[in-house]
C-alpha positions as CSV (number, residue, x, y, z in Angstrom):
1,X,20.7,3.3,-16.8
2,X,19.2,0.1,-17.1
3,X,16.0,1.1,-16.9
4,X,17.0,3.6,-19.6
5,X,18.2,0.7,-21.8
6,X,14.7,-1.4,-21.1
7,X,12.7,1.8,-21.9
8,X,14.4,2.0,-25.3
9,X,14.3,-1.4,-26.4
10,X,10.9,-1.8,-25.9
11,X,10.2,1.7,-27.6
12,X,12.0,0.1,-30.5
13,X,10.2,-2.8,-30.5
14,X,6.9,-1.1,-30.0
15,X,8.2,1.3,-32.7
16,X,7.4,4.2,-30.5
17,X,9.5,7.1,-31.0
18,X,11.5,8.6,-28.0
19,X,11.8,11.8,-28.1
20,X,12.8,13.4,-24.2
21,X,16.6,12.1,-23.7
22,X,15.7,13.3,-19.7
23,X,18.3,11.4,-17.5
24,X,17.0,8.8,-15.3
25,X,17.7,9.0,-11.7
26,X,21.0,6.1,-11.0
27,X,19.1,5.8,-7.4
28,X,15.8,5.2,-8.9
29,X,14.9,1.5,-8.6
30,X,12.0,0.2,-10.5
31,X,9.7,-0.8,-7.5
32,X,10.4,2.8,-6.3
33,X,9.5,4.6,-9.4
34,X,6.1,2.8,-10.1
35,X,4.9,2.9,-6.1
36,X,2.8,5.8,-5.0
37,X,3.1,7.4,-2.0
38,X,0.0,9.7,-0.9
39,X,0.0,13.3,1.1
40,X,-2.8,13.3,3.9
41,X,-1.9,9.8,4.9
42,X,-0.1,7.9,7.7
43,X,2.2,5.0,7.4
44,X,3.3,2.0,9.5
45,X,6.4,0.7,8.8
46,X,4.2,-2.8,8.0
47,X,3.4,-0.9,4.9
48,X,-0.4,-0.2,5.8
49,X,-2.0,3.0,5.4
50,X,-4.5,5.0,7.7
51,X,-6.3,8.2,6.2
52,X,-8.1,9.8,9.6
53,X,-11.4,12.0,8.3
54,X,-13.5,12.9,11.6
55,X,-14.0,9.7,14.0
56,X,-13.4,7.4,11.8
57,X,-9.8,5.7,10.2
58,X,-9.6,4.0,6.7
59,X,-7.1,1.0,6.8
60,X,-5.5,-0.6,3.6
61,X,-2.1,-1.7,2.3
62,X,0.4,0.7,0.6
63,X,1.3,0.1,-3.0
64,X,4.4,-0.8,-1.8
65,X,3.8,-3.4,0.0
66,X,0.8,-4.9,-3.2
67,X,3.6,-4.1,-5.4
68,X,6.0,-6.6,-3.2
69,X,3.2,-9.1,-3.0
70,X,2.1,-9.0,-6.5
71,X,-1.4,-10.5,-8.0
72,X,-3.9,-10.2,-5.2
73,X,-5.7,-13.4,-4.9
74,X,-7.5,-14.0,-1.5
75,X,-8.0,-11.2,1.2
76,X,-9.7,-12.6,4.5
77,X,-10.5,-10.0,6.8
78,X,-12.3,-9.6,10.6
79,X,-16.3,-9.5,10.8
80,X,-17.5,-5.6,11.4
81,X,-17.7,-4.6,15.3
82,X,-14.9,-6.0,16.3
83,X,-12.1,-4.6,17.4
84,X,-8.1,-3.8,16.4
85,X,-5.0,-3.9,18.5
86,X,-2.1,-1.2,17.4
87,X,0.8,-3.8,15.7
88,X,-1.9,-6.5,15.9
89,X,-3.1,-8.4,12.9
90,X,-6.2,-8.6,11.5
91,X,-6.5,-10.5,8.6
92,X,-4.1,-11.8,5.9
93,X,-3.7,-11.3,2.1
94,X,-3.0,-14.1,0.2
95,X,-1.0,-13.4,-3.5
96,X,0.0,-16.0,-5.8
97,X,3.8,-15.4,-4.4
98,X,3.1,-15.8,-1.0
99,X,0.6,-14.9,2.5
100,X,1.0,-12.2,4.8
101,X,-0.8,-10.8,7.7
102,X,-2.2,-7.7,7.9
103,X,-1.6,-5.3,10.8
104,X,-3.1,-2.8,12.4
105,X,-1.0,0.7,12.6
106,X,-3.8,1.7,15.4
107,X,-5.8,0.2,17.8
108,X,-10.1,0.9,18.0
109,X,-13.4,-0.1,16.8
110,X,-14.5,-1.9,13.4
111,X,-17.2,0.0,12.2
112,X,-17.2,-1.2,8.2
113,X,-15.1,-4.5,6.6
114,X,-14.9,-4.0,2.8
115,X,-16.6,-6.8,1.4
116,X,-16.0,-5.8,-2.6
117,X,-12.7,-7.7,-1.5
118,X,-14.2,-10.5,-1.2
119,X,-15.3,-11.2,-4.8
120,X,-12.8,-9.0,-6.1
121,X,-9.6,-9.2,-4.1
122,X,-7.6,-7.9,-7.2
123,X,-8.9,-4.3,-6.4
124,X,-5.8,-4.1,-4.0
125,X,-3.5,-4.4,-6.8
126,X,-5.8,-1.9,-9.1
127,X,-6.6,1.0,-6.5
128,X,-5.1,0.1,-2.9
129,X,-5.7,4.0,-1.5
130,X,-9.2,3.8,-2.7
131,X,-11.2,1.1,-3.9
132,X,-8.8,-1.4,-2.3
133,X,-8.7,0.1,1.6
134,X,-9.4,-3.2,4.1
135,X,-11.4,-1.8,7.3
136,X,-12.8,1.6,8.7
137,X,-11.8,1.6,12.5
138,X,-13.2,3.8,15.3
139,X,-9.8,5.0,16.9
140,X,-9.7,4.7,20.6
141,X,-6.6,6.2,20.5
142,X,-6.2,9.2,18.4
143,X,-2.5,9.8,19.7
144,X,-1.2,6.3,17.7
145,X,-2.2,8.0,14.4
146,X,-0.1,10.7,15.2
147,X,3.3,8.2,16.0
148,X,2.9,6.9,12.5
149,X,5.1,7.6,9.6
150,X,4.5,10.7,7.2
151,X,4.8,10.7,3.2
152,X,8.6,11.6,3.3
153,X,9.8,9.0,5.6
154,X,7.9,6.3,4.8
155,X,9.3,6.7,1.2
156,X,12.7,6.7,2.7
157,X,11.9,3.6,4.5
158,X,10.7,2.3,1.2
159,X,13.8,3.1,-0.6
160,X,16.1,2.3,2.0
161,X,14.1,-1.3,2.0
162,X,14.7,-1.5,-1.7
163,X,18.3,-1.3,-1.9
């Protein structure tokens, strides 16, 4: 409802009209309606991400967890050919509300660091499933991935989080 009520007032004030009277969902809070959750990916309850293509696993934050954070400001991640430990952290992302560490949701090989976060840590915010993903890991233990959480319940665990 009050979502409703913000949506109209700023229509009004915009002097947009407003056509669709759809109802909106009591259950759907605000951080829940704008976050995206993908198919094809795995999630650690952390909130990071892990999309698995052939031997190699992307790594990023969920736009969840960017949307918690807000303005990404600083990202400091590990040097390429090291290696990750499974609930580990590996770096830290620094917002202008607070720091937090990054984890690893599996354990393996750094093959490739993305350094576009370097100059332009803000890309976490814009596009964290694709131009915003962290590290590329060689698993070394495919089995993790699989222990992860799925789309469905790591939106429940978002939801449930957000209430």
């Amino acid at each position: 409802m009050a979502l409703r009520l913000w949506a109209s007032s700023t229509a009004n004030a915009l002097r947009i009209s407003v056509a669709s009277t759809a109802p909106v969902s009591p259950s759907c809070s605000l951080s829940r309606c704008f976050s995206t959750v993908l198919d094809g990916l795995k999630y650690a309850t952390s909130h990071e991400w892990v999309k698995h293509e052939g031997s190699v696993a992307t790594i990023g934050i969920t736009d969840h967890a960017q949307d918690h954070l807000g303005e990404v400001v600083f990202v400091d991640l590990p040097e390429p050919d090291g290696s990750v430990s499974q609930g580990k952290s590996f770096g830290a992302v620094e917002s202008v509300k607070a720091t937090s560490d990054i984890n690893s949701p599996i354990s393996g090989e750094i093959v490739e660091v993305n350094t576009q976060l370097g100059e332009t840590p803000g890309l976490i915010n814009k596009s964290p499933y694709e131009e915003g993903w962290m590290i590329k890991v060689k698993p070394s233990n495919p089995s993790e991935i699989e222990s992860l959480l799925g789309p469905k319940e790591y939106t429940k665990l978002c939801e449930e989080e957000d209430h």
